[in-house]
C-alpha positions in Angstrom: 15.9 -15.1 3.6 16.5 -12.8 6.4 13.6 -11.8 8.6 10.7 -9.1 6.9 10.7 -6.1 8.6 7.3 -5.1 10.0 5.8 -1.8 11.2 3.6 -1.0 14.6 0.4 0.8 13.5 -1.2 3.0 16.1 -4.3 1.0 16.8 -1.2 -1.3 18.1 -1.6 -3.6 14.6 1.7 -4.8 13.4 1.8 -4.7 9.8 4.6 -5.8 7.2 6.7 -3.1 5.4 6.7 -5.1 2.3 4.1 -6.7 0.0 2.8 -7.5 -3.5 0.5 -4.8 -5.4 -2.4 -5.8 -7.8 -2.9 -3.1 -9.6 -3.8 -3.8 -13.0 -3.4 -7.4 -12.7 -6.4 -8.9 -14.7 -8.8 -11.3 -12.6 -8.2 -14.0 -14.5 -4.4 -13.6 -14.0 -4.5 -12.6 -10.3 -4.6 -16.1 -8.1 -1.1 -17.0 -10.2 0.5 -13.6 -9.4 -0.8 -13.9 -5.6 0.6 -17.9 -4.9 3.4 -17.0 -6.9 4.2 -14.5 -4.0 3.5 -16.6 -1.5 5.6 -19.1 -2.4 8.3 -16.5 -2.7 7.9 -15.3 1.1 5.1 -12.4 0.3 2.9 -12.2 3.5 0.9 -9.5 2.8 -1.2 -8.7 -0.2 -2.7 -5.8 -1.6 -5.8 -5.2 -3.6 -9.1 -2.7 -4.2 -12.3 -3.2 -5.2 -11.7 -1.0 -8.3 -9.1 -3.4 -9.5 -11.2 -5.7 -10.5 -9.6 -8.8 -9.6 -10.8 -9.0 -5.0 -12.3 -12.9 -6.7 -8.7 -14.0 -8.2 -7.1 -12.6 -5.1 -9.5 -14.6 -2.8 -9.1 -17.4 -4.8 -5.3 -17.4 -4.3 -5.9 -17.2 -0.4 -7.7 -19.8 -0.5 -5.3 -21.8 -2.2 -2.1 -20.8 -0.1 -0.5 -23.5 1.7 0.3 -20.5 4.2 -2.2 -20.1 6.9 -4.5 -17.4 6.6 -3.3 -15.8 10.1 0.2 -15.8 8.5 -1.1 -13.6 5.7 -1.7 -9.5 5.9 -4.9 -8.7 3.1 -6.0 -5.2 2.4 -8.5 -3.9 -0.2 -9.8 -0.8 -0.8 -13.5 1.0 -1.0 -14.4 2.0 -5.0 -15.2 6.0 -4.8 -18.6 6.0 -6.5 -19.5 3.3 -3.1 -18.3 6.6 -0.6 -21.0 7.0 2.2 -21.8 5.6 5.4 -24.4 2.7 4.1 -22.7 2.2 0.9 -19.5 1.4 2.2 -20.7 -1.1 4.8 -22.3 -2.9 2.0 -18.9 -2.5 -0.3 -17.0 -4.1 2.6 -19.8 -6.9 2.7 -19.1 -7.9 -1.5 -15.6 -7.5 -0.7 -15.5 -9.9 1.8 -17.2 -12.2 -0.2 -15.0 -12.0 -3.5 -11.9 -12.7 -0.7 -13.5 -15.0 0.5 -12.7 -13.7 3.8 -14.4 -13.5 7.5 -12.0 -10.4 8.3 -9.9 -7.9 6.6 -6.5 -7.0 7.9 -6.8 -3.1 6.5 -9.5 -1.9 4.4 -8.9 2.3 3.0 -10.7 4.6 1.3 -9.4 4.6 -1.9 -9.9 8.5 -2.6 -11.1 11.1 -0.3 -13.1 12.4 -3.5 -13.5 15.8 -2.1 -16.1 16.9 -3.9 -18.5 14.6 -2.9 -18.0 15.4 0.8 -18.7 11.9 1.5 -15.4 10.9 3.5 -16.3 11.7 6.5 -19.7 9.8 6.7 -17.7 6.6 5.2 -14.9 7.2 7.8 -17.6 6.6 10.4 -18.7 3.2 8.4 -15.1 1.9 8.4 -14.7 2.8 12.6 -18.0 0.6 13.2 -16.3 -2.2 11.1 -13.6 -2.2 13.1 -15.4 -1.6 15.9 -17.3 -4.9 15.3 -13.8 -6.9 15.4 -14.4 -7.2 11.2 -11.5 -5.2 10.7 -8.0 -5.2 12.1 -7.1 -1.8 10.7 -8.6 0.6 8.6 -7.0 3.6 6.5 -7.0 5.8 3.5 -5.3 6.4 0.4 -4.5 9.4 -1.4 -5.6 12.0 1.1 -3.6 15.1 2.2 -2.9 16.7 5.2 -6.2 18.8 4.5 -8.5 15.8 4.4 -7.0 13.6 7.2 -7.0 16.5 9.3 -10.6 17.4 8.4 -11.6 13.1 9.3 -9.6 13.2 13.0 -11.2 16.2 14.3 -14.7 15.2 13.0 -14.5 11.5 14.5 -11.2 11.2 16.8 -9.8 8.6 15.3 -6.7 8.4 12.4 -6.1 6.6 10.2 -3.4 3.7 11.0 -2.0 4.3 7.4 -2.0 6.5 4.4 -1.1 5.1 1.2 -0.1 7.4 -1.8 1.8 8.3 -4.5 5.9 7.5 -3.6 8.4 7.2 -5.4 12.4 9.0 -5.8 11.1 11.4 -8.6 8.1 12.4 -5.7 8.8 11.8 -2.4 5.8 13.4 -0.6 8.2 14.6 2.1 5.2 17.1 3.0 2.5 14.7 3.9 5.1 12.1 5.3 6.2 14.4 7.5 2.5 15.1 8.5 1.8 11.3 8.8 5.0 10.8 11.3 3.3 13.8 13.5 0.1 12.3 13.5 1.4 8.4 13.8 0.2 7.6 10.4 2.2 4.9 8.4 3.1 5.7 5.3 2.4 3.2 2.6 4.0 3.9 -1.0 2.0 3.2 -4.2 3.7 3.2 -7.7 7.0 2.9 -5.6 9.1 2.2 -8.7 7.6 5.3 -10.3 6.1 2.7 -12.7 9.0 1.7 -14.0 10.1 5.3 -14.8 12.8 5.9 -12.0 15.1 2.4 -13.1 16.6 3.8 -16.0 17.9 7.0 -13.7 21.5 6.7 -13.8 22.0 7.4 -10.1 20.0 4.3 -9.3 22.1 2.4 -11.9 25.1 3.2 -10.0 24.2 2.5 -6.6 22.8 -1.1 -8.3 26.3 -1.5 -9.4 27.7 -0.7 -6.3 25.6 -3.0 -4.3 25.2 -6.2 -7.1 21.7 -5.4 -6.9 19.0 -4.8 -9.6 17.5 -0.9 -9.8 14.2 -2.2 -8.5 15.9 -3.6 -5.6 17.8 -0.4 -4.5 15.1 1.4 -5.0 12.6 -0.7 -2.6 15.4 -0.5 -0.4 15.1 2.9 -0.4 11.7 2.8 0.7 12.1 0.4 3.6 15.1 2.4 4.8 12.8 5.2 4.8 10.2 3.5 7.3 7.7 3.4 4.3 5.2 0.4 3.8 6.2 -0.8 -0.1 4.1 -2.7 -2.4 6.0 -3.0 -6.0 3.6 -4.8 -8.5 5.0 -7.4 -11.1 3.2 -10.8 -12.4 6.4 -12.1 -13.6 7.6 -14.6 -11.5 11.0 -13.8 -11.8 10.8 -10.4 -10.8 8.1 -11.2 -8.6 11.0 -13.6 -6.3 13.6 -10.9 -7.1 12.1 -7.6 -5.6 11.6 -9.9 -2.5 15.1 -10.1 -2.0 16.2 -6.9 0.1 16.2 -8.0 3.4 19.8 -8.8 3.5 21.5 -5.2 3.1 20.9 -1.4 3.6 21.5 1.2 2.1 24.3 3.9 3.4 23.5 7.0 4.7 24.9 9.1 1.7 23.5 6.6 -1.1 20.4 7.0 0.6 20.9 11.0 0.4 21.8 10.8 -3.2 18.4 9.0 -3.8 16.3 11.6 -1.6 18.4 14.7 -4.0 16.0 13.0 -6.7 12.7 14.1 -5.8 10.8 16.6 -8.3 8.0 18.7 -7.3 6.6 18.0 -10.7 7.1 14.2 -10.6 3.7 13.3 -9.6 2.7 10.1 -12.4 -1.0 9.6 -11.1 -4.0 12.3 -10.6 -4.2 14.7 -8.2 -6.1 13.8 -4.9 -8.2 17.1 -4.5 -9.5 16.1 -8.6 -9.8 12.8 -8.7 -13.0 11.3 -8.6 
């Protein structure tokens, strides 16, 4: 397997540009889906607290053969746990269901706006870190708006951003406000949940490559510079979306995927209602 691509953060963090996503993988089915990874080259692994499944994901660490420096974990803070006392004791059960003395990136997982309650947890998550408990912390799903209000209230950024991304909604808004302000971006739902293989542009360039649409299409994220974490607990296509480090995508394929992007292609909630 050719080498994994991985990303400087701007605390100075290297981080991988590819991992496996738990989203909706049950507890119970989670440590199989995680060592399966592994075993498949997967270094870096990423969960919430609102999954439901931090225990099956600590007990697949736990488990690895792989050493746990060699492995990149984040999770994410629940949004009815927002504020500054709540989150450090979130992050303290979190630790415990991963069984882990410290966390390679923890986010918030919304910026719930109308709880105003970002900021205060922003300022739990820089003592974590501050503490050496933390490698890295982030957010998820928060605009321009909100990651502007949480730098010029506490001076630091966020290392990375993860939202919404996908060909049908590209977020070329936000991304271009992340690369301004140093932020990785880090694409959720980056097969559009499935939606975008079946797009007959996608089809073609698999053809043209000998690749599956899944694997053209997390090319096109790692081309992009985005962080990708496609989700699958099938083993099969868990060890096939691995397998993308050996080619890139040309410069027009990768502008016929970019003509794709709908302003209306959004699949999850909107950030500013969420919560």
């Amino acid at each position: 397997m050719a080498e994994q691509p991985r990303l400087k953060l701007n605390d100075a963090n290297d981080f991988p540009q590819f991992g496996l996503g738990v989203w909706q993988v049950p507890n119970d089915g989670a440590a199989a889906a995680v060592l399966t990874a592994i075993e498949a080259g997967y270094r870096a692994i990423d969960t919430a607290a609102g999954y439901n499944n931090e225990e099956g994901v600590g007990e697949a660490i736990a488990r690895s053969p792989v050493p746990r420096s060699e492995l990149t974990i984040t999770t994410k803070l629940r949004n009815d746990e927002q504020g500054y006392d709540a989150a450090l004791r979130a992050f303290d059960r979190s630790m415990k269901y991963l069984r882990l003395e410290k966390l390679d990136l923890f986010l918030i997982h919304w910026p719930v706006p109308q709880r105003g309650l970002y900021v205060e947890t922003w300022k739990a998550f820089i003592r974590l870190r501050e503490e050496g408990r933390i490698r890295s912390i982030g957010v998820s799903n928060f605009m321009p708006g909100h990651l502007t209000r949480l730098i010029e209230e506490t001076g630091v950024t966020p290392a990375v951003n993860q939202i919404e991304l996908h060909p049908r909604f590209q977020q070329k808004t936000s991304r271009g406000f992340h690369a301004a302000k140093g932020i990785a971006t880090q694409s959720w739902s980056p097969l559009g949940q499935g939606k975008v293989l079946a797009d007959a542009t996608i089809g073609e360039l698999a053809k043209k490559y000998g690749r599956t649409p899944a694997q053209i299409i997390i090319r096109w994220h790692l081309d992009n510079g985005l962080i990708v974490i496609p989700k699958s607990v099938t083993p099969a296509r868990i060890r096939e979306n691995i397998g993308v480090f050996d080619f890139k995508l040309a410069a027009e394929d990768l502008a016929r995927i970019d003509a794709l992007d709908d302003a209306g292609g959004r699949i999850g909630p909107h950030p500013d209602q969420f919560g």
